[in-house]
Residue frames as a rotation matrix with the C-alpha (Angstrom) as fourth column:
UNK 1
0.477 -0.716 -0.509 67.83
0.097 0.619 -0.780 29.50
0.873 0.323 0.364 47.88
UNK 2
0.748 -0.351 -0.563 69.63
0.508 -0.243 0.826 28.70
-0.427 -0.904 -0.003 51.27
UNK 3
-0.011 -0.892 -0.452 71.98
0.829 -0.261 0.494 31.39
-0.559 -0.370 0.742 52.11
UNK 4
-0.273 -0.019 0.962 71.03
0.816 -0.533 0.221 33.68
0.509 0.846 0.161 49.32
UNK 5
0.288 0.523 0.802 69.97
-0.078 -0.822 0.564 36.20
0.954 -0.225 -0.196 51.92
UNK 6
-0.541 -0.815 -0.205 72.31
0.227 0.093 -0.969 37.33
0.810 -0.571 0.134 54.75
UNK 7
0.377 0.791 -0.483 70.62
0.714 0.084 0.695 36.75
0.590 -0.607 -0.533 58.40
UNK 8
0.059 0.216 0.975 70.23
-0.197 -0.955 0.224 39.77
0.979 -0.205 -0.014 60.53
UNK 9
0.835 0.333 -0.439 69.88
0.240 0.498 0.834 37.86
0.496 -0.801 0.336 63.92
UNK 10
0.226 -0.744 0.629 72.14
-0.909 -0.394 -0.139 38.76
0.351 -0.540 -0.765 66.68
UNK 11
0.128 -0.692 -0.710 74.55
-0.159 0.693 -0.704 36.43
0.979 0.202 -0.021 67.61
UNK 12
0.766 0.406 -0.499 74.29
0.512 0.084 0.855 35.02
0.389 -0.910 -0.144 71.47
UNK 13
-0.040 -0.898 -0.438 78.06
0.954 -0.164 0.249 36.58
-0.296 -0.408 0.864 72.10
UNK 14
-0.535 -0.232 0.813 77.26
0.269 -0.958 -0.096 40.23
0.801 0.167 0.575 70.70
UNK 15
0.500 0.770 0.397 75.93
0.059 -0.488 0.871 40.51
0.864 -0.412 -0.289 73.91
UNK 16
-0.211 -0.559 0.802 77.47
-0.930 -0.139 -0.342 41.01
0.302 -0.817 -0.490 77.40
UNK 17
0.740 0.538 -0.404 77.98
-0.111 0.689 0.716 37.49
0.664 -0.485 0.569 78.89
UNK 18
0.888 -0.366 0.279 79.77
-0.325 -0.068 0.943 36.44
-0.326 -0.928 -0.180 82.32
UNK 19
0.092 -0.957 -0.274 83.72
-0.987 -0.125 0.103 35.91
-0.133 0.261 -0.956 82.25
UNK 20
-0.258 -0.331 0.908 83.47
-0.152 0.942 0.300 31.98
-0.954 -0.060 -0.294 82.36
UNK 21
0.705 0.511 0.492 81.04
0.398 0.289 -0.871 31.95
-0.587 0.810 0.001 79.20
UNK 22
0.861 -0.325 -0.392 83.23
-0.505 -0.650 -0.569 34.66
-0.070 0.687 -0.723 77.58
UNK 23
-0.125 -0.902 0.413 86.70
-0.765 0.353 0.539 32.21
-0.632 -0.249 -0.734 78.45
UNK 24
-0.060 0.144 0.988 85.05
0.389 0.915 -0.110 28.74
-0.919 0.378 -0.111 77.25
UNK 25
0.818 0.537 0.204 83.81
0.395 -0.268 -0.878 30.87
-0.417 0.800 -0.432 74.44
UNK 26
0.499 -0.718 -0.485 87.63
-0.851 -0.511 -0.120 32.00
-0.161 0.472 -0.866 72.93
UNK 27
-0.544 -0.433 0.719 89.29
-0.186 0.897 0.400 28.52
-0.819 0.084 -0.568 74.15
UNK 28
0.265 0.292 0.919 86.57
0.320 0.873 -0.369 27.14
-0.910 0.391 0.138 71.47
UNK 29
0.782 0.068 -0.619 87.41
-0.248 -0.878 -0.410 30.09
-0.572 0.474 -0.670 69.05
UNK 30
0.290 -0.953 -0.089 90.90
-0.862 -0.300 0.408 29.56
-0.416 -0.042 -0.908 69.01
UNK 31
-0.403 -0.324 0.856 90.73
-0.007 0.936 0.351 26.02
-0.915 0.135 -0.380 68.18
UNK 32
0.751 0.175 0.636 88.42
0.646 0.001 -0.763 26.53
-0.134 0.985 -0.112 65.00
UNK 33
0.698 -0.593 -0.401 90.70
-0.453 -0.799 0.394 29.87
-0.554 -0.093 -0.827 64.54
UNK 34
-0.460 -0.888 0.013 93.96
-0.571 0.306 0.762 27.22
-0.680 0.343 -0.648 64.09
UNK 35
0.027 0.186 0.982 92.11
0.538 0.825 -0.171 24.70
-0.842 0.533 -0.078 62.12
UNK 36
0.748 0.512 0.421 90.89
0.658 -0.497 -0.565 27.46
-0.080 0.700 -0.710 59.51
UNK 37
0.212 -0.831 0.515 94.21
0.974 0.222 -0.043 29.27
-0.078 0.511 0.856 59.76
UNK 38
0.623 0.598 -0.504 92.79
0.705 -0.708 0.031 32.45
-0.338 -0.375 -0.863 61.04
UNK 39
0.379 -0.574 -0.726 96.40
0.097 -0.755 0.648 34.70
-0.920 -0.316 -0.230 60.94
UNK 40
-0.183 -0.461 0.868 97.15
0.732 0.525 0.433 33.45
-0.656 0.715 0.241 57.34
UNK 41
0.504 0.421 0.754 95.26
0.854 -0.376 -0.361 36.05
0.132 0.826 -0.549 54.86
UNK 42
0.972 -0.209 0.105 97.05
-0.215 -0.975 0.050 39.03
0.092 -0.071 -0.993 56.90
UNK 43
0.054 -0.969 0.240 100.69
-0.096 0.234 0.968 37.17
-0.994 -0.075 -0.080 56.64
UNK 44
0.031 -0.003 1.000 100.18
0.772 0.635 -0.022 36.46
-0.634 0.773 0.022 53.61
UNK 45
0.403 0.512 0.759 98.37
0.875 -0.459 -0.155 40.19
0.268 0.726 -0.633 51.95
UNK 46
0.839 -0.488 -0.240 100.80
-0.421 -0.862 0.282 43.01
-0.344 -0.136 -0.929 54.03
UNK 47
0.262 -0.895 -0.361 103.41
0.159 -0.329 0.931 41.92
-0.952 -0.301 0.057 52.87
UNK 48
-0.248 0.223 0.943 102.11
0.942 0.281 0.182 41.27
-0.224 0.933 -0.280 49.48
UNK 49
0.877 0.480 0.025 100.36
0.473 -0.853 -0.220 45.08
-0.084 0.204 -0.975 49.66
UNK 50
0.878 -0.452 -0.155 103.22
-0.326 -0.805 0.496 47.06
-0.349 -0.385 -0.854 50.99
UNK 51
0.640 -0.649 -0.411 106.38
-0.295 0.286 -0.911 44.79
0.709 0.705 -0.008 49.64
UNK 52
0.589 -0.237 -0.773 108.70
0.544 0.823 0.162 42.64
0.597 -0.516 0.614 51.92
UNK 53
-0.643 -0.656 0.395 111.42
0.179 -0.630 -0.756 45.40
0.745 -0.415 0.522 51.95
UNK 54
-0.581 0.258 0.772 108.84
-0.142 -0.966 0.216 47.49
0.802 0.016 0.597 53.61
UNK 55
0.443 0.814 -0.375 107.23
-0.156 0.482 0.862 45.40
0.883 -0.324 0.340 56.34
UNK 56
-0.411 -0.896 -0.168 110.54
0.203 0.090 -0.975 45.36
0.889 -0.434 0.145 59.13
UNK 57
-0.988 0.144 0.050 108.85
-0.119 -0.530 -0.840 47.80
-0.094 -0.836 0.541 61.34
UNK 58
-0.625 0.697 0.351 105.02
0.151 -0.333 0.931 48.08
0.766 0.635 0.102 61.84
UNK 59
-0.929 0.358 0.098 101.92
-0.287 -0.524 -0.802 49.39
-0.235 -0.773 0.590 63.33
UNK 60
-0.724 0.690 0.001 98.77
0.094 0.097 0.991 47.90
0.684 0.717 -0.135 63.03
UNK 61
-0.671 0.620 0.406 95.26
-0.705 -0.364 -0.609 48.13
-0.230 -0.695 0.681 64.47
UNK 62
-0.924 0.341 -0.175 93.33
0.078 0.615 0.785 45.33
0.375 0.711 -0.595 64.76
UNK 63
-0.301 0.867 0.397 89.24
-0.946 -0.323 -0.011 46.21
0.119 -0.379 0.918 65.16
UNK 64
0.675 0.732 0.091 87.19
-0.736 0.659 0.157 43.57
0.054 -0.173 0.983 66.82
UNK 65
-0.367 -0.780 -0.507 90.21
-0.555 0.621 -0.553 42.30
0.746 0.079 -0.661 68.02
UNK 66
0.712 0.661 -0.238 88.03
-0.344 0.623 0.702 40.47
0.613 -0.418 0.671 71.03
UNK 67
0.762 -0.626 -0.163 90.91
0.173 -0.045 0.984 38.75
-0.623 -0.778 0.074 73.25
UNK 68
0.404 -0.868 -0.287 93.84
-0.650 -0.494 0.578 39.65
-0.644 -0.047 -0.764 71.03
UNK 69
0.218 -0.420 0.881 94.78
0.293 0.889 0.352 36.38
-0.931 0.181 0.317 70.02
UNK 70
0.837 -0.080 0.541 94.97
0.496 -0.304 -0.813 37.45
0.230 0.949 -0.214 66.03
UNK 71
0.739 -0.579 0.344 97.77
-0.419 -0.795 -0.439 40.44
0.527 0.181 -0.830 67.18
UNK 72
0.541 -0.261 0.800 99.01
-0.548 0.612 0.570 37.72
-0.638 -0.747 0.188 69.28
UNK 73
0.665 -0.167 0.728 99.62
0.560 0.756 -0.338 35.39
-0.494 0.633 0.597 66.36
UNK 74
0.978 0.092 0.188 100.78
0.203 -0.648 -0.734 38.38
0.054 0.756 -0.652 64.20
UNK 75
0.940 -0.337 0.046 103.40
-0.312 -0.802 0.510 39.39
-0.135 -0.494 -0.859 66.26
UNK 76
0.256 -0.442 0.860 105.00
-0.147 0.861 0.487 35.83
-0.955 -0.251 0.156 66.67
UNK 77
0.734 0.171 0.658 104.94
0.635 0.174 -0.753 35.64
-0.243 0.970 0.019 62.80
UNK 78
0.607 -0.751 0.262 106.75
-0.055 -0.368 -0.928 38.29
0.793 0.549 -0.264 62.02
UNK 79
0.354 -0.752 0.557 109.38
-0.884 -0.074 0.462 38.27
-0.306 -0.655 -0.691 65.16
UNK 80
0.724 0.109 0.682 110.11
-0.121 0.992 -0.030 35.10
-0.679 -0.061 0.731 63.63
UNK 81
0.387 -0.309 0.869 111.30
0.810 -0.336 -0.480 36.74
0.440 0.890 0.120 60.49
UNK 82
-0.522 -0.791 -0.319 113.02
0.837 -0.547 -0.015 39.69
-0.162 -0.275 0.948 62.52
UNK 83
-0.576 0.337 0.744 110.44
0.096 -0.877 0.472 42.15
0.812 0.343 0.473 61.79
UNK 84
-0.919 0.360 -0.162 109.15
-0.021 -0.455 -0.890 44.37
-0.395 -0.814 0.425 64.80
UNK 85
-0.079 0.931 0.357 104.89
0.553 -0.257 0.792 44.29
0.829 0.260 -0.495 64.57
UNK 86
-0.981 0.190 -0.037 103.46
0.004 -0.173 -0.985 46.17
-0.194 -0.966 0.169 67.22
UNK 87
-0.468 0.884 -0.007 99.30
0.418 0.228 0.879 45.49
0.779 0.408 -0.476 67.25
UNK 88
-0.833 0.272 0.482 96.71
-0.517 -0.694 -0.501 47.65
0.198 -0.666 0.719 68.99
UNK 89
-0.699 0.696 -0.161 93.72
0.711 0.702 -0.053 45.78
0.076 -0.152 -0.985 70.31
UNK 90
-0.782 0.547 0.298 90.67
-0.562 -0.826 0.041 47.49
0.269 -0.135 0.954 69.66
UNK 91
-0.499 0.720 -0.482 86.94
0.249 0.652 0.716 46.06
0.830 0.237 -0.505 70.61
UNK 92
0.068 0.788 0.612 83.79
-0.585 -0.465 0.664 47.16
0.808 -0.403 0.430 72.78
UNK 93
0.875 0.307 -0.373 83.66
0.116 0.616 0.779 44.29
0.469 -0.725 0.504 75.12
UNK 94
0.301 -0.464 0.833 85.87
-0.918 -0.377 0.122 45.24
0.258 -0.802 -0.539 77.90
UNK 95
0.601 -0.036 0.798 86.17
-0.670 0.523 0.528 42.01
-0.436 -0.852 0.290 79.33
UNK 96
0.968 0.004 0.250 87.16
0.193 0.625 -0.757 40.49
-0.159 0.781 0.604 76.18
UNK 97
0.494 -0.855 0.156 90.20
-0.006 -0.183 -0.983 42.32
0.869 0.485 -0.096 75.40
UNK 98
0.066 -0.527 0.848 91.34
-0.947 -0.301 -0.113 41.48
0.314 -0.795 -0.519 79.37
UNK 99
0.908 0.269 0.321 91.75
-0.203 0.953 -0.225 38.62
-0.367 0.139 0.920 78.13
UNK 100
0.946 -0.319 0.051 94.28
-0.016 -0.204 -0.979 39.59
0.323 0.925 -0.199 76.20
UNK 101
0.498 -0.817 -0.290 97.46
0.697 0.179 0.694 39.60
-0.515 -0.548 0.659 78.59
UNK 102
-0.398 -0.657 0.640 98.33
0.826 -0.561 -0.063 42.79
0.400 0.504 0.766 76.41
UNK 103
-0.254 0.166 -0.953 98.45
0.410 -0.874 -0.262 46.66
-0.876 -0.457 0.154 77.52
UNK 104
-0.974 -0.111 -0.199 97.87
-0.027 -0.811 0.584 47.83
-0.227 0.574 0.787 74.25
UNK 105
-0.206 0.977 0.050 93.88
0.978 0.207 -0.012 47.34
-0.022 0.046 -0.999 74.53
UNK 106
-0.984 0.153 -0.094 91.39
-0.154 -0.988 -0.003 50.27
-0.093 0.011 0.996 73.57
UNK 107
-0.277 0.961 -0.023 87.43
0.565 0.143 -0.812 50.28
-0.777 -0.238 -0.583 74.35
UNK 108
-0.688 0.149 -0.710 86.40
-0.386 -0.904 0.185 51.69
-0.614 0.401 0.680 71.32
UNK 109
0.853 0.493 -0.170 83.14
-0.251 0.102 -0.963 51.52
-0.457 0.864 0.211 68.13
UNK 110
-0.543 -0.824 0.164 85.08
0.384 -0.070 0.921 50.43
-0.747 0.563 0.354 65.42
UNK 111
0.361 0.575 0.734 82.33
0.916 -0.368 -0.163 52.89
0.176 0.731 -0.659 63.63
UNK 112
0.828 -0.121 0.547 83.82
-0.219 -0.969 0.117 55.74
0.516 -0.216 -0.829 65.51
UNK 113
0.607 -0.525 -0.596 87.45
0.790 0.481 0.381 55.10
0.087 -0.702 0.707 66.35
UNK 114
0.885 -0.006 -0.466 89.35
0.437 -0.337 0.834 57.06
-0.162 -0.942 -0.295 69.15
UNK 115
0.087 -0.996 -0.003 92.71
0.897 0.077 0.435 57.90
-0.433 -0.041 0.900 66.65
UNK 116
0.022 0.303 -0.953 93.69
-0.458 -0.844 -0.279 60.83
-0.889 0.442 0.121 64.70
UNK 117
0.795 0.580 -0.176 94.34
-0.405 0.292 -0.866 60.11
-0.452 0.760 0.467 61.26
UNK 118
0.504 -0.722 -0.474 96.85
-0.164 0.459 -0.873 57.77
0.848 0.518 0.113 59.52
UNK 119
0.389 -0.446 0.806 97.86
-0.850 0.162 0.501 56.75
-0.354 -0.880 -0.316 63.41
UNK 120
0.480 -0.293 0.827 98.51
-0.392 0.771 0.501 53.23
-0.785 -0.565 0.255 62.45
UNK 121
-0.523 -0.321 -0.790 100.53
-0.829 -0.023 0.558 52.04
-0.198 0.947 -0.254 58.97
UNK 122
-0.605 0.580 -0.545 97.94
-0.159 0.583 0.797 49.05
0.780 0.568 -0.261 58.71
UNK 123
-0.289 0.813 0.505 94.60
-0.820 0.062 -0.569 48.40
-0.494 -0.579 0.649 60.05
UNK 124
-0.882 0.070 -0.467 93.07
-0.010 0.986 0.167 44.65
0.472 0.152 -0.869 60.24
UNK 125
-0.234 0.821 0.522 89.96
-0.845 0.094 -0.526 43.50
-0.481 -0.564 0.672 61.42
UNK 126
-0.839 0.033 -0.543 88.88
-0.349 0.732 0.585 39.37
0.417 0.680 -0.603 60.96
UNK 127
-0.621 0.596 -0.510 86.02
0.664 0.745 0.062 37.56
0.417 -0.300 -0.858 61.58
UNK 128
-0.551 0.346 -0.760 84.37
0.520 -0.569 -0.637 40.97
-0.653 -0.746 0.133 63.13
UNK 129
-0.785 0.490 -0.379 82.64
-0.557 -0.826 0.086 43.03
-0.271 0.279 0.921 60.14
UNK 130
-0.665 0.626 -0.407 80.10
0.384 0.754 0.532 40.23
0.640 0.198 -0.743 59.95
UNK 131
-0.569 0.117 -0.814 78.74
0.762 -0.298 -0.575 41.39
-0.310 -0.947 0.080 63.40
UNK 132
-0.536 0.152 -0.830 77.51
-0.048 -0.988 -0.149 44.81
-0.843 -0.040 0.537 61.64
UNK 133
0.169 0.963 0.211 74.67
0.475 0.108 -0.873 45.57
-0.864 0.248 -0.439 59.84
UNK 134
0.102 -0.625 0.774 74.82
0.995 0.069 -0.075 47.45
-0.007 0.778 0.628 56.22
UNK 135
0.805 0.135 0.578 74.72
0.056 -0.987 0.152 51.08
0.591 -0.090 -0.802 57.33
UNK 136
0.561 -0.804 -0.196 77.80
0.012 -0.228 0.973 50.58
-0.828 -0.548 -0.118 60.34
UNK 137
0.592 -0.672 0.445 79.95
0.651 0.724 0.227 48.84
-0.475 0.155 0.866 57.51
UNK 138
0.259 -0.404 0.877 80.56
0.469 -0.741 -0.480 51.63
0.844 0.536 -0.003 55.11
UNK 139
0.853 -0.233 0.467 81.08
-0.474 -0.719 0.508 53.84
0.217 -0.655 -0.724 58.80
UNK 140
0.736 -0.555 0.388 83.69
-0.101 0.476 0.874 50.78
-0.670 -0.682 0.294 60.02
UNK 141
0.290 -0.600 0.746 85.51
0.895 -0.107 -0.434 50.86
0.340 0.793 0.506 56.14
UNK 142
0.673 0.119 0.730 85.09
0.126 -0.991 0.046 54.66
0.729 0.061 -0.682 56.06
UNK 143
0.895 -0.346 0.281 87.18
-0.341 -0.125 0.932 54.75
-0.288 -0.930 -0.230 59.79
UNK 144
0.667 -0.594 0.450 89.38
0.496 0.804 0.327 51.72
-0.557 0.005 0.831 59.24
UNK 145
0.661 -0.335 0.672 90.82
0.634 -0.230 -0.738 54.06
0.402 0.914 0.061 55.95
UNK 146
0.759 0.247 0.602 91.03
0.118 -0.962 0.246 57.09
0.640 -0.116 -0.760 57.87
UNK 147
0.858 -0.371 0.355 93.55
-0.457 -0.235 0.858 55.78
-0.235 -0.898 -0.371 60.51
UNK 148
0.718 -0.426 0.550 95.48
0.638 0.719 -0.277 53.74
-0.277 0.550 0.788 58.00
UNK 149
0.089 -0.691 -0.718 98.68
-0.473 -0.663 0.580 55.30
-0.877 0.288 -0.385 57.22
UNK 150
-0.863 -0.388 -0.324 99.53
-0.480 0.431 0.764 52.63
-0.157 0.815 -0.558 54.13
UNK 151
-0.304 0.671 -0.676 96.31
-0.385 0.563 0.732 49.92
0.872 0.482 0.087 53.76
UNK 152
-0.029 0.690 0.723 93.47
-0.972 0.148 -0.180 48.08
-0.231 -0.708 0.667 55.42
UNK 153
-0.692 -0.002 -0.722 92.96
-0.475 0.755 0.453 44.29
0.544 0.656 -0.524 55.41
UNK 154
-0.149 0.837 0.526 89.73
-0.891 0.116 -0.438 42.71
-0.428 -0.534 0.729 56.05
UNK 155
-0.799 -0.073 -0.597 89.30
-0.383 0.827 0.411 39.41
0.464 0.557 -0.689 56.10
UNK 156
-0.436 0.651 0.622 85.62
-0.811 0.015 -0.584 37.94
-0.390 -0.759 0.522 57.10
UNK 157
-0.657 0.204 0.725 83.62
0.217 0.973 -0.077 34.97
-0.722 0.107 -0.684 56.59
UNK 158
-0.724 0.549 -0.418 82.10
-0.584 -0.166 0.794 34.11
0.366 0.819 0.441 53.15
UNK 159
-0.257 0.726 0.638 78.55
-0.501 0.465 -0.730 32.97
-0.826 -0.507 0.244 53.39
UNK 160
-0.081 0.142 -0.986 77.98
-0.893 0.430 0.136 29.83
0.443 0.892 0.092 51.30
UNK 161
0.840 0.539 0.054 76.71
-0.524 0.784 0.333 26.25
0.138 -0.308 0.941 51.69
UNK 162
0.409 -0.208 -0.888 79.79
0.040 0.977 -0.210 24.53
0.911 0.051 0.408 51.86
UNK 163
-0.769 -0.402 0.497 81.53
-0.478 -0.155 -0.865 26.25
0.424 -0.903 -0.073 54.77
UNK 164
0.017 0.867 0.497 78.13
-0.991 -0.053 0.127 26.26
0.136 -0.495 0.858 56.74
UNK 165
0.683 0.706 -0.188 77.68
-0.635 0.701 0.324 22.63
0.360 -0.102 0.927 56.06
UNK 166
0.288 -0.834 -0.471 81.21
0.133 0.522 -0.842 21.75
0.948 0.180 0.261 56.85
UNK 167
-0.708 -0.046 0.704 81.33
-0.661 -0.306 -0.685 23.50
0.248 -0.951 0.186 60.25
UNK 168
-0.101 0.660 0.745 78.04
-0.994 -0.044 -0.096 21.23
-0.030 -0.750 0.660 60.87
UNK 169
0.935 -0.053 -0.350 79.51
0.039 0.998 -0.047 18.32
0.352 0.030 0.935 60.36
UNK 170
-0.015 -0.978 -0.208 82.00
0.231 0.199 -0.952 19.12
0.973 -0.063 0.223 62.36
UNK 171
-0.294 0.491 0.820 79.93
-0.908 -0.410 -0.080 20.22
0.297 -0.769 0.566 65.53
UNK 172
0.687 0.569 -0.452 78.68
-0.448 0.822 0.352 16.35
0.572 -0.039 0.819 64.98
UNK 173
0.774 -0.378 -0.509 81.68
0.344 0.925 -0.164 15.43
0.532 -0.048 0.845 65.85
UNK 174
-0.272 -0.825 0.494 83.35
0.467 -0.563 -0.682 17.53
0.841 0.045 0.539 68.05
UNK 175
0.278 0.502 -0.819 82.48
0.959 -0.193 0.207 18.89
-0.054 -0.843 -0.535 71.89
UNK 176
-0.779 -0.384 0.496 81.89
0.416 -0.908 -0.049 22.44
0.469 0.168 0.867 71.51
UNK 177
-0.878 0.458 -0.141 79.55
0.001 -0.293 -0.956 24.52
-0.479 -0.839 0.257 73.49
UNK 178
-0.284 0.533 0.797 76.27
0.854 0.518 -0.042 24.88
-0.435 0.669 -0.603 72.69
UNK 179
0.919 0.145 -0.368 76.18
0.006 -0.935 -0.355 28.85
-0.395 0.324 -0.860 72.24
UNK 180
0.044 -0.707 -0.705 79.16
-0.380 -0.665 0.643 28.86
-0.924 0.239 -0.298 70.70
UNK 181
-0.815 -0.310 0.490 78.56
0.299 0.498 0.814 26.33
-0.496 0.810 -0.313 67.89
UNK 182
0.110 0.768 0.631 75.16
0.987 -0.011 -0.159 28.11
-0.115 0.640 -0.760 67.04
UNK 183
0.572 -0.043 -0.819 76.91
0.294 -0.921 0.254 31.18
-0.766 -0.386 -0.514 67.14
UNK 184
-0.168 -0.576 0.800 79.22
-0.067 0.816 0.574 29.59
-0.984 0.042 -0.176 64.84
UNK 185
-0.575 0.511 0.639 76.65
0.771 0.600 0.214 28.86
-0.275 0.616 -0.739 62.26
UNK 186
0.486 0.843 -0.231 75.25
0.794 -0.536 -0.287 31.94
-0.365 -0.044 -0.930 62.39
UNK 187
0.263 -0.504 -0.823 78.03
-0.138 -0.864 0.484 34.17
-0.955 -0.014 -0.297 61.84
UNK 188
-0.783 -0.272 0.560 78.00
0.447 0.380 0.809 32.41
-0.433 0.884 -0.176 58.17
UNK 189
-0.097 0.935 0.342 74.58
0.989 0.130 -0.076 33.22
-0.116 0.330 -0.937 57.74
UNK 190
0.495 -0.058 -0.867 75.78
0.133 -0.981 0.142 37.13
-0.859 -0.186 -0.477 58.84
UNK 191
-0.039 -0.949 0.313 78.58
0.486 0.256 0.836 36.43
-0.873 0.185 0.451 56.34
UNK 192
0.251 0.146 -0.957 79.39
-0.506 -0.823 -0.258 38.85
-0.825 0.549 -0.133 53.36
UNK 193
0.667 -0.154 0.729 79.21
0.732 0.318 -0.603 37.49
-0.139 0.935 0.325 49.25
UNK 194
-0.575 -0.805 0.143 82.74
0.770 -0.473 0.429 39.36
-0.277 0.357 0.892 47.59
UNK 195
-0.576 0.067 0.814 80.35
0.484 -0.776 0.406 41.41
0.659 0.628 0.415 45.66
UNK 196
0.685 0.545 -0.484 78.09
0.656 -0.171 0.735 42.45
0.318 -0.821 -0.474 48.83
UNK 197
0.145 -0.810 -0.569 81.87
0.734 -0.298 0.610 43.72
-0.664 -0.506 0.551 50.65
UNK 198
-0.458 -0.525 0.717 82.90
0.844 -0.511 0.164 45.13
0.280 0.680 0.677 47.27
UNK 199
-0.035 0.559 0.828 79.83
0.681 -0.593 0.430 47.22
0.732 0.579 -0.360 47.17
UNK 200
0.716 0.582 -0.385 79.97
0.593 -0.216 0.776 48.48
0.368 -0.784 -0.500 50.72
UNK 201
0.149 -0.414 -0.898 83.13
0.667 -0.628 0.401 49.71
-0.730 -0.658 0.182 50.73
UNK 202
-0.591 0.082 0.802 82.63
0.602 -0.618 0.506 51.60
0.537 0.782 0.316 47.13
UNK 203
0.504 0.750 0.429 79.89
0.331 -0.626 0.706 53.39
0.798 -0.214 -0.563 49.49
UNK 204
0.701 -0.399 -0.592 82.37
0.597 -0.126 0.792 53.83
-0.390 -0.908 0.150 52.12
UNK 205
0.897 -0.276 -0.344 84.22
-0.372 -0.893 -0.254 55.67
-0.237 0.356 -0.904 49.60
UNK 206
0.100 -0.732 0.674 87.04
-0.444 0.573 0.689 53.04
-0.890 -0.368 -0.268 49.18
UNK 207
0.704 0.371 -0.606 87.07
-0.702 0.231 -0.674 53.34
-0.110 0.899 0.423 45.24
UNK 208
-0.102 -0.995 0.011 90.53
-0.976 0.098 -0.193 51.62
0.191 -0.031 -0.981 45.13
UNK 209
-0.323 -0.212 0.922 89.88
-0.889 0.403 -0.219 48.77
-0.325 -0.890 -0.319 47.15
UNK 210
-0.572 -0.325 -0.753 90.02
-0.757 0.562 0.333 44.82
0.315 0.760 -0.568 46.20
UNK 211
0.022 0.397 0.918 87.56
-0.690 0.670 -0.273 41.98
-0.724 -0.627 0.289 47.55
UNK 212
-0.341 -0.279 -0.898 88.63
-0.754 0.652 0.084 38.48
0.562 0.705 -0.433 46.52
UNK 213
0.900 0.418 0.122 87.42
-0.425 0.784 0.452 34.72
0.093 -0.459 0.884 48.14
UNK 214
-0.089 -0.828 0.554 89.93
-0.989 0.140 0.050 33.23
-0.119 -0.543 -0.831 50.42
UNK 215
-0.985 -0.144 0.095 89.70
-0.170 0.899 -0.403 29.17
-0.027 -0.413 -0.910 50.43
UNK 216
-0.462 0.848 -0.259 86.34
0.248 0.404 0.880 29.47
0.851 0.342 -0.397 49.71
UNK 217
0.007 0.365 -0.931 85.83
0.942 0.311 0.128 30.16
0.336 -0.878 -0.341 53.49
UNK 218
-0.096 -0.029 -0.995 86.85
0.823 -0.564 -0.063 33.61
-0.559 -0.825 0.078 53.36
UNK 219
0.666 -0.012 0.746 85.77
0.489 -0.748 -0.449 37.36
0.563 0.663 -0.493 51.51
UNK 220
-0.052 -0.901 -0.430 89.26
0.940 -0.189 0.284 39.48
-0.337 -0.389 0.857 51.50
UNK 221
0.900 0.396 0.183 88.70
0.433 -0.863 -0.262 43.28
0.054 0.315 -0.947 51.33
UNK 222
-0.151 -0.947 -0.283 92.37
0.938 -0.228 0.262 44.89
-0.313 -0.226 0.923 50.55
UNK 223
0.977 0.197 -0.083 93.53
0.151 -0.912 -0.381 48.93
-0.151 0.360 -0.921 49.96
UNK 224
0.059 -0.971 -0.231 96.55
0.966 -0.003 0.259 50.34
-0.253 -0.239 0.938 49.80
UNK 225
0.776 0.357 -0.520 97.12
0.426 -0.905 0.014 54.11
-0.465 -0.232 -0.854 50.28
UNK 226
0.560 -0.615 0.555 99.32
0.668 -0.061 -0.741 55.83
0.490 0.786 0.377 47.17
């Protein structure tokens, strides 16, 4: 059955590529990003986790944060509403996160991250635990907890026929690169089923923890730390 088996293939961007490819390759990002509403599941679930009162001030970490743009959005959101965010950028690709136009960037695994514990009062990560195979994920849950002072929200792409076929009928019609729309398409095919996510972070040790379908387009993995 298509899709019933998540594809393994690397993805032409989990590799180093030059700074023009890596530029064209966010500009197109960002535009699916707004269409699909990208900043929405984590406006939407901290304050829902943690309670409005409780959301004024914050720290978060976002993993596979790539040029920023997500803690970017985040920030604006709540400064809108008077509430201070402050967002760390985490993600391997150097070049990527100098993109960002932010100092708060860190080169780090997001299997082995650089904090002590409970450093940040929420950890995020979107569109990025696709990317990782099923042995990192429980290591990138397993972390993500560990530095969490209050809860974790993951939010990644669900793999199912209608997204898939909806992005490719929107590539028809649309001028997007060509590594970035089969990159695109692939990163569904990488994409996690709710009960896949569930099960990985039960092995990650994350008995607590909630995975729910966003819009159909997205699996949501929440915690919250008593």
């Amino acid at each position: 059955m298509f899709l019933s088996r998540r594809a393994t293939q690397a993805e032409y961007f989990d590799a180093e590529r030059p700074l023009a490819e890596l530029q064209q390759f966010y500009q197109a990002l960002a535009s699916i990003n707004a269409l699909f509403l990208v900043s929405e599941p984590f406006q939407r679930y901290i304050p829902r986790l943690l309670g409005q009162e409780n959301v004024r001030q914050l720290s978060l970490l976002d993993l596979g944060a790539g040029d920023g743009s997500l803690g970017h959005s985040l920030t604006n959101w709540a400064a809108r509403r008077g509430w201070a965010w402050r967002v760390v950028n985490v993600d391997l690709n150097v070049s990527a996160l100098g993109l960002s136009g932010s100092r708060l960037n860190v080169a780090a695994s997001v299997v082995a991250l650089p904090f002590q514990d409970r450093s940040f009062d929420v950890v995020i990560a979107s569109q990025m635990t696709h990317h990782l195979n099923e042995v990192d994920v429980p290591r990138h849950l397993s972390e993500a907890w560990r530095v969490a002072r209050r809860a974790i929200v993951i939010s990644d792409l669900h793999r199912n026929a209608a997204l898939y076929c909806g992005l490719w009928i929107l590539f028809l019609v649309t001028r997007f690169p060509h590594s970035f729309r089969t990159d695109a398409l692939l990163s569904v095919k990488r994409g996690w089923r709710i009960s896949e996510l569930g099960e990985l972070a039960r092995n990650a040790g994350l008995s607590g923890a909630r995975t729910s379908l966003y819009f159909g387009s997205r699996v949501v993995l929440q915690a919250r730390k008593s």
